[in-house]
C-alpha positions in Angstrom: -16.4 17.3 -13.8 -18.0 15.9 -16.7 -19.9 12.5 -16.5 -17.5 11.2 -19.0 -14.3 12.0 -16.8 -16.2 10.7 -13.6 -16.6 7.3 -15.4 -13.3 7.0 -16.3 -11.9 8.2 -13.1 -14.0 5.1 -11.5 -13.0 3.2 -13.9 -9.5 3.5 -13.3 -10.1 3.2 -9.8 -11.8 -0.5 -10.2 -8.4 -1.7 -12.6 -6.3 -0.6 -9.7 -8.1 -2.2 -7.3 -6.1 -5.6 -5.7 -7.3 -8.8 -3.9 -7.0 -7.9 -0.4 -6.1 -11.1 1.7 -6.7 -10.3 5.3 -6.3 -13.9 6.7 -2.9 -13.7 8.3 -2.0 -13.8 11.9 -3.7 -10.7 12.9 -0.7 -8.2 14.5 1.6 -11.2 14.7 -0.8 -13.1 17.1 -1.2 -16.5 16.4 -2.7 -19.4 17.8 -6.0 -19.9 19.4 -6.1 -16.6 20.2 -5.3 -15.1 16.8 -7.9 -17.4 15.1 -10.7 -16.0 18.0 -9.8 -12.4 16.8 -9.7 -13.4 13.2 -13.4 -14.6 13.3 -14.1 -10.7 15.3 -12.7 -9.0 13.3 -12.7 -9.6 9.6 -15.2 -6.9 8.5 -17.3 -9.7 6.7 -17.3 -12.2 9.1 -18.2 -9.8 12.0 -21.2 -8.7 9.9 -21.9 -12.0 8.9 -22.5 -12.7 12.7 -24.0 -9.6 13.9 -26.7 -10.3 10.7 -27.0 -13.6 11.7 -27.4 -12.7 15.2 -30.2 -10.2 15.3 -32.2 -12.6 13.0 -32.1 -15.7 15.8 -32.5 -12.8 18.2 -36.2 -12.4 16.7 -36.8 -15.9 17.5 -38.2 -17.8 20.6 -35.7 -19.8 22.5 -35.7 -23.0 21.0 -36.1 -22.1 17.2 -32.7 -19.8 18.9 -31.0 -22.5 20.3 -31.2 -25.0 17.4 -30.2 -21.8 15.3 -27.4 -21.7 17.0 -26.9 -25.3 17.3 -26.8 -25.3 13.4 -25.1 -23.0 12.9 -21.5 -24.1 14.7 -22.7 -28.0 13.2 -21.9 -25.9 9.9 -19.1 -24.0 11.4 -17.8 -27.3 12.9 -17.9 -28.9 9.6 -16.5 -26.3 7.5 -13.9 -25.6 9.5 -12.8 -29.5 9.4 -12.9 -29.1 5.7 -10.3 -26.5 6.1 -8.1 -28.1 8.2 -8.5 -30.9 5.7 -7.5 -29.0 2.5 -10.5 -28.4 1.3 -10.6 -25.3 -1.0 -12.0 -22.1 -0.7 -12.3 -19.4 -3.4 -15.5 -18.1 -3.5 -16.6 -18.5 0.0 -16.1 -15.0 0.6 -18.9 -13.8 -2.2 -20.9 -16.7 -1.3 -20.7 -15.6 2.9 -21.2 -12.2 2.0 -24.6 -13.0 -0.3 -25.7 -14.7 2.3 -24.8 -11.9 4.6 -26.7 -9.5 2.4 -30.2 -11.5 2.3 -29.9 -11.8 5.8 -29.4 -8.0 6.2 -32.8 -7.5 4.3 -34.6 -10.1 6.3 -34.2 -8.3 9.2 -34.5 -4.9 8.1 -37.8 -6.2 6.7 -38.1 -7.7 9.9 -39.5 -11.2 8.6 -37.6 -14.4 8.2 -39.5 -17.0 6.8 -38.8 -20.5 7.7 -38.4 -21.4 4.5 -34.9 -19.7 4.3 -34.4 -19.6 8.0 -32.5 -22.8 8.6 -30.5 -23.3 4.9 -29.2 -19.1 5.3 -28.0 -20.6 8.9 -26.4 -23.6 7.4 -24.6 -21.5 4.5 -23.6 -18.7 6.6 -21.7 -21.0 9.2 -20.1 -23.2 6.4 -18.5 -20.1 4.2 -17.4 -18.6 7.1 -15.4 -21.4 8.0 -14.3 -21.4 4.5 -13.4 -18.3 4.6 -11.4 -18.8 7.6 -8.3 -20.6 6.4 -5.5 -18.5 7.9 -2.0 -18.1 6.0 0.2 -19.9 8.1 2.5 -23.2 6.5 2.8 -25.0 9.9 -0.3 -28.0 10.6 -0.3 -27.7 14.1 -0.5 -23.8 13.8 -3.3 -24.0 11.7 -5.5 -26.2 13.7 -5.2 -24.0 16.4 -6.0 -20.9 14.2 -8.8 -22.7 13.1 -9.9 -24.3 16.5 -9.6 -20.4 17.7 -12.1 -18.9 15.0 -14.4 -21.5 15.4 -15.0 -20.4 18.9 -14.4 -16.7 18.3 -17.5 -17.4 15.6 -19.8 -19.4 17.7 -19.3 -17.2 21.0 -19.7 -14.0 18.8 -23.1 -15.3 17.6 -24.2 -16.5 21.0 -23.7 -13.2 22.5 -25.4 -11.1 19.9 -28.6 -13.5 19.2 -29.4 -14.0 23.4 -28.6 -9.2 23.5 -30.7 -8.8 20.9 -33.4 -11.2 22.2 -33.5 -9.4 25.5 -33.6 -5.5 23.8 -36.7 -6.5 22.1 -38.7 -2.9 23.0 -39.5 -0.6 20.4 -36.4 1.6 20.0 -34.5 -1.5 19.8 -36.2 -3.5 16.8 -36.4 0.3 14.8 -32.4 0.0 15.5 -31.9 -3.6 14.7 -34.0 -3.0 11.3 -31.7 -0.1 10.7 -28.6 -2.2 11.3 -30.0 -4.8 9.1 -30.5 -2.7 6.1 -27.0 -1.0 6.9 -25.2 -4.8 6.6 -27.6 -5.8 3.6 -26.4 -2.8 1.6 -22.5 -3.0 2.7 -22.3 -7.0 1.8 -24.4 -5.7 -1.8 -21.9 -3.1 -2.6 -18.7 -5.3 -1.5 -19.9 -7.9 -3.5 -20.6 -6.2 -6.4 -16.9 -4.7 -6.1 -15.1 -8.0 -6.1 -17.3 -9.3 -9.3 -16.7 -5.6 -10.9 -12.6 -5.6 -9.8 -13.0 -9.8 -11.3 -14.2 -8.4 -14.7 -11.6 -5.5 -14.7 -8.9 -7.5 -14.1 -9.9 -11.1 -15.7 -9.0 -12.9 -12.5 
């Protein structure tokens, strides 16, 4: 193949490409429980958290716990603006930014304090932006919501405190490795939705 016919096989393949909305009740579960797996397993809200996580994991246990601590404050907040109306369209890019830079962080294994706290802050608020499940019912949504904030702050929890305990060598060479795998998947999504934007003029 020619470069010519690569580039506009790619280029048809960016004009085809759709929004994809993945924030309805996951296999017809719904509830608290469907919100919990919701914040698990939306791919960039899972790496948002396992990012997030091996970042406070580098920390000592206080910075960790106030990390954590701010982040499901931000969570806590977002997630209120949700249940309150609050619009969301470009939390996605703006969680999976956020995702990136803290990808490269810790694949460069340094996280100054400087961006520490306002990446934990931003993280936790688009990802309860991001959150908003489609369901019509009020009640239903408030537990969806109520689920994903604790699917999201439990999900955190667990990976920060594991990756504070693996903290020989093997380990950090892995979590730097993970880090720079997370950094270039959030890069190349994001790039995709502004690319597919452009292409479509949506």
């Amino acid at each position: 193949m020619t470069r010519r016919s690569i580039f506009a096989l790619l280029a048809c393949l960016v004009v085809m490409t759709t929004p994809a909305h993945a924030h309805a009740p996951i296999m017809g579960i719904e509830g608290v429980l469907g919100g919990f797996l919701h914040a698990l397993l939306i791919p960039e809200h899972g790496m948002s958290l396992v990012a997030l996580g091996l970042a406070l994991g580098r920390e000592d246990q206080d910075k960790r716990r106030y990390g954590l601590l701010a982040f499901t404050a931000a969570l806590t907040a977002g997630l209120l603006a949700v249940g309150l109306g609050a619009e969301s369209t470009f939390a996605g890019d703006v969680l999976l930014a956020a995702t990136g830079v803290v990808g490269l962080l810790v694949a460069v294994a340094w996280v100054p304090a400087l961006l520490y706290w306002p990446l934990i802050v931003v993280v936790g608020l688009a990802f309860a932006l991001d959150s908003k499940p489609d369901v019509t019912a009020t009640d239903e949504l408030v537990r969806m919501l109520v689920g994903s904030g604790l699917g999201g702050a439990l999900a955190l929890t667990i990976v920060a405190e594991v990756s504070f305990l693996l903290r020989g060598a093997a380990q950090r060479i892995g979590s730097r490795v993970l880090g720079s795998w997370i950094a270039a998947i959030a890069i190349l999504d994001l790039s995709l939705r502004i690319a597919t934007r452009i292409a479509t003029g949506s």
